[in-house]
TIGU-234778 format. One record per residue (C-alpha): x, z, y. Coordinates in steps of 0.05 Angstrom, whole numbers, plus 5000, padded with zeros to 4 digits. Each point is the difference from the previous one (the first is absolute). Layout:
BEGIN
> xx:zz:yy
> X:Z:Y
...
END
This chain:
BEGIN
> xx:zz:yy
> 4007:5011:2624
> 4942:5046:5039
> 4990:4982:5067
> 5009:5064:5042
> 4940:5018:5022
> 5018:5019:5078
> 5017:4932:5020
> 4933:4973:4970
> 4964:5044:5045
> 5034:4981:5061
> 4980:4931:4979
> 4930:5016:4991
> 4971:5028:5066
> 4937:5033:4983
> 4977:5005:5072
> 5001:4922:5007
> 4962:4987:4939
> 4925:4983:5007
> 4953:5031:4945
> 4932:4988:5030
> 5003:4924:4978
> 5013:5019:4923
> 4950:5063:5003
> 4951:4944:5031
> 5010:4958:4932
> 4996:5063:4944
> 4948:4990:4954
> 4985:5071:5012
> 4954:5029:5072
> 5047:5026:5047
> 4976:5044:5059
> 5051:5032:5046
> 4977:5061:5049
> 5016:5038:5057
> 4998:5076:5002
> 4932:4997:5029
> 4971:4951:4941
> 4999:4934:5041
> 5016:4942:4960
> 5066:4973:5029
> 5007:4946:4940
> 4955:4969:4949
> 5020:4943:4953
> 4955:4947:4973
> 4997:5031:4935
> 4964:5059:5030
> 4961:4956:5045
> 4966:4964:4931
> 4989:5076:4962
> 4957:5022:5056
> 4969:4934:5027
> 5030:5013:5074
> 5039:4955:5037
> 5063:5020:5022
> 4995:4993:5075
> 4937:5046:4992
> 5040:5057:4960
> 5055:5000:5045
> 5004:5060:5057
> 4931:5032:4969
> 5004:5075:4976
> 4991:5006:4917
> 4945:5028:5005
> 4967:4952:5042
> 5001:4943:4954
> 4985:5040:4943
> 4953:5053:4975
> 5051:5047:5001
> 5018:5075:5043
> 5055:5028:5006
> 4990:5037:4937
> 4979:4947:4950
> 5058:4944:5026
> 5057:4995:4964
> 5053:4979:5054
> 4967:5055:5045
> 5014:5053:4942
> 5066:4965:5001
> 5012:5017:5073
> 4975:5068:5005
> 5037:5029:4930
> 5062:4953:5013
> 5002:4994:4925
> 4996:4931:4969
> 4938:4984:4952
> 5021:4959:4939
> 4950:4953:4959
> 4939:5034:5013
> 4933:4976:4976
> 4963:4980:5069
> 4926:4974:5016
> 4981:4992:5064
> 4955:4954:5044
> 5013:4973:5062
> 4952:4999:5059
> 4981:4935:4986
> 4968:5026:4935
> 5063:4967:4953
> 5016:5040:4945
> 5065:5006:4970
> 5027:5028:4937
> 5078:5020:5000
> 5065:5017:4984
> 5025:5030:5055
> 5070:5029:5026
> 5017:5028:5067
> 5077:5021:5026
> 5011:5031:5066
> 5042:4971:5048
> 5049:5038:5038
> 5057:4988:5058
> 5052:5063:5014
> 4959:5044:4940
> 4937:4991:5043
> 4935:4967:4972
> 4988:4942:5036
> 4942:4959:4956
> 4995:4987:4940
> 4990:4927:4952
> 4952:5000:4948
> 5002:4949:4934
> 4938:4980:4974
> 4987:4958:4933
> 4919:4983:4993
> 4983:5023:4931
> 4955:4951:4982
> 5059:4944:5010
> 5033:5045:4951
> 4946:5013:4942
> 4988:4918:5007
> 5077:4988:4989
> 5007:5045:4943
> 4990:4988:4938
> 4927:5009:4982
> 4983:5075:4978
> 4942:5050:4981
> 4963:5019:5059
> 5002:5076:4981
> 5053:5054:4993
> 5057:4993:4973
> 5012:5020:4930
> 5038:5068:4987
> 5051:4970:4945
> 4951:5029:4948
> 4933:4959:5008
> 4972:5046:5050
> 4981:5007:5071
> 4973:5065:5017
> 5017:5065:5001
> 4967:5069:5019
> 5019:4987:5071
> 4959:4938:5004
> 4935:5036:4984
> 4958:5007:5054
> 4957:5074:5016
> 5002:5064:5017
> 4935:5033:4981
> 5016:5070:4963
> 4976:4964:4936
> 5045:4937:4999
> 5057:5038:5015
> 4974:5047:4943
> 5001:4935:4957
> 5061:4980:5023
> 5033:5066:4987
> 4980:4992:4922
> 5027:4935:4993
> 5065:5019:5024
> 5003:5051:4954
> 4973:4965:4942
> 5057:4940:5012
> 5050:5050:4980
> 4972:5003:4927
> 5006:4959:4947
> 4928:5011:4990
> 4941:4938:5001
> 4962:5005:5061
> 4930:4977:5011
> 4980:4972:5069
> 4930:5001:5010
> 4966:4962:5060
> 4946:4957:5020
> 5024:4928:5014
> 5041:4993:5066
> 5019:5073:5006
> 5079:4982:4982
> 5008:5013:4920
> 5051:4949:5009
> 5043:5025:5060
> 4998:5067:4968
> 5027:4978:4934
> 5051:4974:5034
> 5018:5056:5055
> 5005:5046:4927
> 5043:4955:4973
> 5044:4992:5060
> 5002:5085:4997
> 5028:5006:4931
> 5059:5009:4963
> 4987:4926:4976
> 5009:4968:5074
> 5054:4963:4981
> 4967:4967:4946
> 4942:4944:4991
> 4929:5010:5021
> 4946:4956:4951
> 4935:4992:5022
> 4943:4969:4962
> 4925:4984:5017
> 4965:5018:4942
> 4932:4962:5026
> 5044:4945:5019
> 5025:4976:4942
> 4953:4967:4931
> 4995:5053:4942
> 5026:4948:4951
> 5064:4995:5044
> 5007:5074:5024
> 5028:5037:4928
> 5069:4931:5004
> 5000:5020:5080
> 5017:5071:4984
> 5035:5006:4938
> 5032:4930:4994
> 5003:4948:4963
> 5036:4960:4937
> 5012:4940:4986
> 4940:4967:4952
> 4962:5053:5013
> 4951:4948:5016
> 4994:4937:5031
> 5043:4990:5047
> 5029:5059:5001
> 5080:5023:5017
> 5047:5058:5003
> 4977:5033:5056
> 5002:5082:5023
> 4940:5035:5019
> 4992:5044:5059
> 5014:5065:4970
> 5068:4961:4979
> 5007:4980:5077
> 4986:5068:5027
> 5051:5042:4951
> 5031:5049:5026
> 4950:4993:5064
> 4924:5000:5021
> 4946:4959:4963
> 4933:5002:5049
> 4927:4984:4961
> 4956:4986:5052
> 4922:4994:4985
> 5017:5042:4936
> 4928:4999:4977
> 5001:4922:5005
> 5044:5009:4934
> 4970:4974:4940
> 4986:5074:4955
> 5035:4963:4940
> 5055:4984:5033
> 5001:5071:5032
> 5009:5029:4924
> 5065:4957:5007
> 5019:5024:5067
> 4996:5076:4983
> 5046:4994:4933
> 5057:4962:5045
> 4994:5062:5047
> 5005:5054:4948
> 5048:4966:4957
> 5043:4981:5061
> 5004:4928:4951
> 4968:4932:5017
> 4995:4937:4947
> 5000:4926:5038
> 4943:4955:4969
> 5020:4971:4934
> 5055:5041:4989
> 5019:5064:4950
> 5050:5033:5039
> 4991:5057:5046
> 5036:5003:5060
> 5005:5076:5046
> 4983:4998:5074
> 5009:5063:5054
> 4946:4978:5038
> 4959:5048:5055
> 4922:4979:4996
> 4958:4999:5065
> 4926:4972:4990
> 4939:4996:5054
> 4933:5009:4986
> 4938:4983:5045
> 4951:5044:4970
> 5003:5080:4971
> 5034:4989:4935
> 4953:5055:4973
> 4937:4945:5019
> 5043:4943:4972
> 5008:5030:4936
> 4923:5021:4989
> 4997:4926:5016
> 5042:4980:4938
> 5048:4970:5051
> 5058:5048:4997
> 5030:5027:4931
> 4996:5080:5002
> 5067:4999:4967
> 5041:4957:5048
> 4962:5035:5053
> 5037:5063:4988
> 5067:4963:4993
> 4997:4967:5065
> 4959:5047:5041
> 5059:5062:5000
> 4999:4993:5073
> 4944:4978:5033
> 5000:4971:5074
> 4929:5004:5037
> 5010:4942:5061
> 4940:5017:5050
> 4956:4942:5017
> 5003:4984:5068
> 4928:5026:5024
> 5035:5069:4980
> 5053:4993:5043
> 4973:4973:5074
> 5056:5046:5031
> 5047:4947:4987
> 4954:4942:5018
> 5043:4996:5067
> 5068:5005:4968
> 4979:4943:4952
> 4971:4955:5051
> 5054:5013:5050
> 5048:4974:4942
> 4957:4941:4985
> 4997:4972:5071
> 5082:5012:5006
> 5016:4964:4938
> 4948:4942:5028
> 5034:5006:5063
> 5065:4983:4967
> 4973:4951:4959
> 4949:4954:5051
> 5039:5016:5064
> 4941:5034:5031
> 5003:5067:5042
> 4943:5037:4983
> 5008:5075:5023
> 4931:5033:4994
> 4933:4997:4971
> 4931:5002:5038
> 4950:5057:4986
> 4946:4956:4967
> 5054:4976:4950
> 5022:5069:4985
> 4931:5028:4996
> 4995:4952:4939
> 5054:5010:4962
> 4994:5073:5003
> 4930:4989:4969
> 5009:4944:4948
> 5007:5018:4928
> 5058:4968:4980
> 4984:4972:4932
> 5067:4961:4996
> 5042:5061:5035
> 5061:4984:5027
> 5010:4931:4982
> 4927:4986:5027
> 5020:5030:5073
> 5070:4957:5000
> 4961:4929:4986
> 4956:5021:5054
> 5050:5018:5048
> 5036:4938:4980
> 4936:4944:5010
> 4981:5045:5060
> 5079:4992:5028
> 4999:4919:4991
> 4948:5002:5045
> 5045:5025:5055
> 5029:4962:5059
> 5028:5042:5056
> 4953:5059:5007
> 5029:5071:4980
> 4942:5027:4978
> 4959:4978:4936
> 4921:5003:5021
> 4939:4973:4957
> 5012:4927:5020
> 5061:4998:4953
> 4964:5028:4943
> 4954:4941:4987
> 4972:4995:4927
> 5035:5052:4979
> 4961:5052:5035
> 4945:4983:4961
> 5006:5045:4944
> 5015:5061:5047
> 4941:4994:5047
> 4962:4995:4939
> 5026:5067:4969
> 4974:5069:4997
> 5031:5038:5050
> 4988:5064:4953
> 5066:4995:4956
> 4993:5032:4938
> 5061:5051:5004
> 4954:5043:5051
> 4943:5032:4969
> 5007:5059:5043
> 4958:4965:5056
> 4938:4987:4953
> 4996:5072:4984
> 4939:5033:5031
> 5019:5039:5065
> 4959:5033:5042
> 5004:4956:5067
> 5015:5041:5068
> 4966:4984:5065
> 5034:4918:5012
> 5040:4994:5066
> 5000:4934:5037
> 4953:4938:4983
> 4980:4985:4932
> 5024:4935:4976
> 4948:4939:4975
> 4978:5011:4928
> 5047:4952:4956
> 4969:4952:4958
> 4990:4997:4939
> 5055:4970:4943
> 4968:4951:4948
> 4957:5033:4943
> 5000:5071:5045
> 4935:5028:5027
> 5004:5014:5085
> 4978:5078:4984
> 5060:5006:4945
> 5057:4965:5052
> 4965:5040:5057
> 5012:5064:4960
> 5078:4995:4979
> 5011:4982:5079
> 4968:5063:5021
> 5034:5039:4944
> 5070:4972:5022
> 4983:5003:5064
> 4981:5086:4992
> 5073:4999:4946
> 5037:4974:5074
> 4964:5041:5043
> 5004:5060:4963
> 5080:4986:4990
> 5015:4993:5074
> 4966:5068:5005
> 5036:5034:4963
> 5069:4976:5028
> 4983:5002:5071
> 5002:4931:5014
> 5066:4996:4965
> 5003:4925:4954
> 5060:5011:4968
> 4972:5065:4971
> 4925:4975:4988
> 5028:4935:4960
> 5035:5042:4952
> 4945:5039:4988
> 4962:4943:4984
> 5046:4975:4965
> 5008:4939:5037
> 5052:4970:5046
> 4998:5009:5074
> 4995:4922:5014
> 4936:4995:4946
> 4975:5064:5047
> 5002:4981:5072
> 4966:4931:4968
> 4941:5044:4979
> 5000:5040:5061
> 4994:4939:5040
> 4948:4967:4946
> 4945:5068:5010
> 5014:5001:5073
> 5030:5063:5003
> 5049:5030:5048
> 5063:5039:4985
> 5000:5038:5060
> 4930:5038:4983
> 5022:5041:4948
> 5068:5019:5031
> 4978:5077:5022
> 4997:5011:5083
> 5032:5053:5036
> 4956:5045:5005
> 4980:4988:4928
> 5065:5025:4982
> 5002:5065:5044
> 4932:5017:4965
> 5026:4993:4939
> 5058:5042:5011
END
């Protein structure tokens, strides 16, 4: 029979009982507040997270033993919304300069429906991750071999939304689509973003490396194999077979044997593939998705790229921008980059110093995207406590950029010849000189880009935004060259009485 529950309470007198000794021993940090943020208790958990003792935590404000403001601190957000925070991803760093990575919950605290403080639950993420069972350090896969979607791709130039825009649409069809891109530029995440975006979400996503793999093993990889085939060889379904019904991804298309592209083109048209070995056909739904890293027009002059398959696969064709095109989203990217690092290394960068940005607005970016993240990454292990990323933290990785052009290809508008109009301010010293480049030649192209600037600002009144379009450039690349020629905005913007002569 049920105890009643009344006289188990009257047994049990909450008032008498004392928690602080078990919250002392939870495996979890503990911190318990007043309404004004001082720490009224802090267990030894807590005191090991953030590398404080406990008699030193005790009676300070929040935000005095962490970097932390009213704003950014949980338990203060806590107090001043009077809404509890559940398992929120935290880092923070406390004065000291310990960082923390958390898990972190925070529950007001109230006596006759008034807030009184509030106690905040912390686990330490790293305790976590290390008792866990081991695991990819990457995102987590969608159910359907992915990990990216449209959302995840970074920009907002007019053009990569542009590109963006077509994809979308071009998911909805059952139609190949063709990515092409330079190497880093994100074949990959897009492939997967259009797969993610179509009717087939639900089903598998296949993707192969065509340069990856060894010719002789490629034609088994994608159509299967049988059993005696050859040596060695068993029952075993290709990736069209794996992807049926879904999306089958050839990456580095043109790295594709042209033999074995004959091959490919028939299973596409005929819907049909035929493991190695084996006589009978078997009929796949599959969606085809290939990257190229060069015009397939240039490929197939080169006798790299089949005319034939070329118009089978190419119905939709996706145009990535490489990333020397696209400077407008330099700071988007590299603001992404140093958060995920941030995450990752514990570090708390929040800015970047001038010289560093004046050289990645002006490097080339051979490898695109994937280049700038492996810098930002060796540049970010290079980090202790400072906030800001400078030149120190570059070391021989900064190499290659001072050693680059800072004339990127995508602008020939500046090397056009303009008439140059009387120069305001101080000239700046003549540059020198790159390797295999005559002083009058390098001499020449400064002046001219130096007149395309000048000539620019004039026109706009001093206004960058407007003078960096019509250059075709972005305005971070522009106030770079403005400072470069030693020019001054405020020269061309028109005076007053400029303005009442003109009107």
């Amino acid at each position: 029979m049920t105890r009643p529950m009344k006289p188990f309470l009257e047994m049990l007198d909450m008032e008498d009982i004392d928690f602080f000794p078990v919250l002392d021993q939870m495996d979890d940090g503990v911190i318990i507040a007043d309404i004004a943020g001082f720490i009224r208790f802090y267990n030894q958990a807590q005191a090991k997270i953030d590398n404080i003792p406990v008699k030193e935590a005790m009676g300070k404000k929040v935000t005095e033993i962490y970097e932390l403001n009213n704003r950014t601190s949980m338990i203060m957000q806590c107090i001043n919304r009077g809404r509890a925070i559940k398992n929120e991803a935290f880092l923070y760093r406390t004065a000291s300069g310990k960082v923390a990575n958390t898990i972190t919950s925070v529950y007001p605290l109230t006596s006759r429906k008034k807030i009184t403080g509030v106690i905040c639950f912390v686990k330490d993420y790293e305790l976590l991750r290390k008792s866990s069972p081991p695991a990819r350090e990457c995102r987590s896969d969608m159910g359907n071999g992915t990990q990216f979607t449209f959302e995840d791709l970074i920009g907002s130039s007019p053009e990569f939304l542009r590109v963006k825009d077509l994809a979308r649409k071009a998911a909805a069809s059952f139609s190949p689509i063709m990515i092409q891109g330079e190497t880093g530029t994100g074949k990959e995440l897009f492939a997967q973003s259009i797969h993610n975006h179509s009717p087939r979400r639900g089903e598998k996503y296949v993707a192969v490396n065509c340069a990856a793999i060894p010719h002789d093993l490629l034609e088994g990889m994608l159509f299967g194999t049988t059993r005696g085939a050859f040596t060695g060889a068993m029952d075993k379904p290709g990736l069209f077979e794996q992807a049926d019904n879904g999306t089958l991804f050839l990456d580095e298309l043109l790295a594709m044997p042209v033999a074995l592209q004959a091959k490919l083109l028939r299973a596409i048209q005929e819907k049909r593939v035929r493991r190695l070995g084996s006589v009978q056909e078997t009929r796949v739904q599959v969606k085809i998705i290939s990257s190229v890293s060069q015009d397939p027009r240039v490929a197939i002059q080169q006798g790299k790229l089949r005319t034939d398959l070329f118009y089978r696969l190419g119905v939709v064709m996706v145009k990535l921008p490489p990333l020397r095109e696209r400077l407008d989203s330099l700071e988007e990217l590299v603001g992404h980059f140093i958060e995920k690092y941030n995450l990752r290394l514990g570090t708390n960068v929040r800015r970047v110093s001038r010289d560093v940005w004046d050289l990645l607005t002006t490097y080339r970016w051979p490898g695109n995207i994937r280049e700038l993240e492996h810098l930002i990454e060796g540049t970010m292990n290079m980090v202790t406590r400072e906030k800001k990323l400078g030149l120190e933290h570059f070391t021989p990785g900064l190499d290659s950029l001072e050693q680059t052009s800072p004339l990127p290809d995508s602008e020939p508008v500046l090397f056009q010849d303009i008439p140059a109009p009387p120069a305001p301010g101080h000239a700046p010293p003549e540059p020198e000189p790159g390797p295999g480049q005559a002083p009058g030649l390098v001499r020449a192209q400064a002046d001219r880009e130096k007149a395309a600037v000048e000539q620019a600002l004039a026109r706009t009144g001093g206004n960058v935004t407007q003078a960096a379009q019509s250059l075709g450039i972005s305005r971070q690349l522009l106030h770079y060259k403005i400072k470069k020629h030693g020019l001054f905005r405020a020269d061309y913007i028109p005076r007053p009485n400029q303005l009442k002569m003109e009107n």
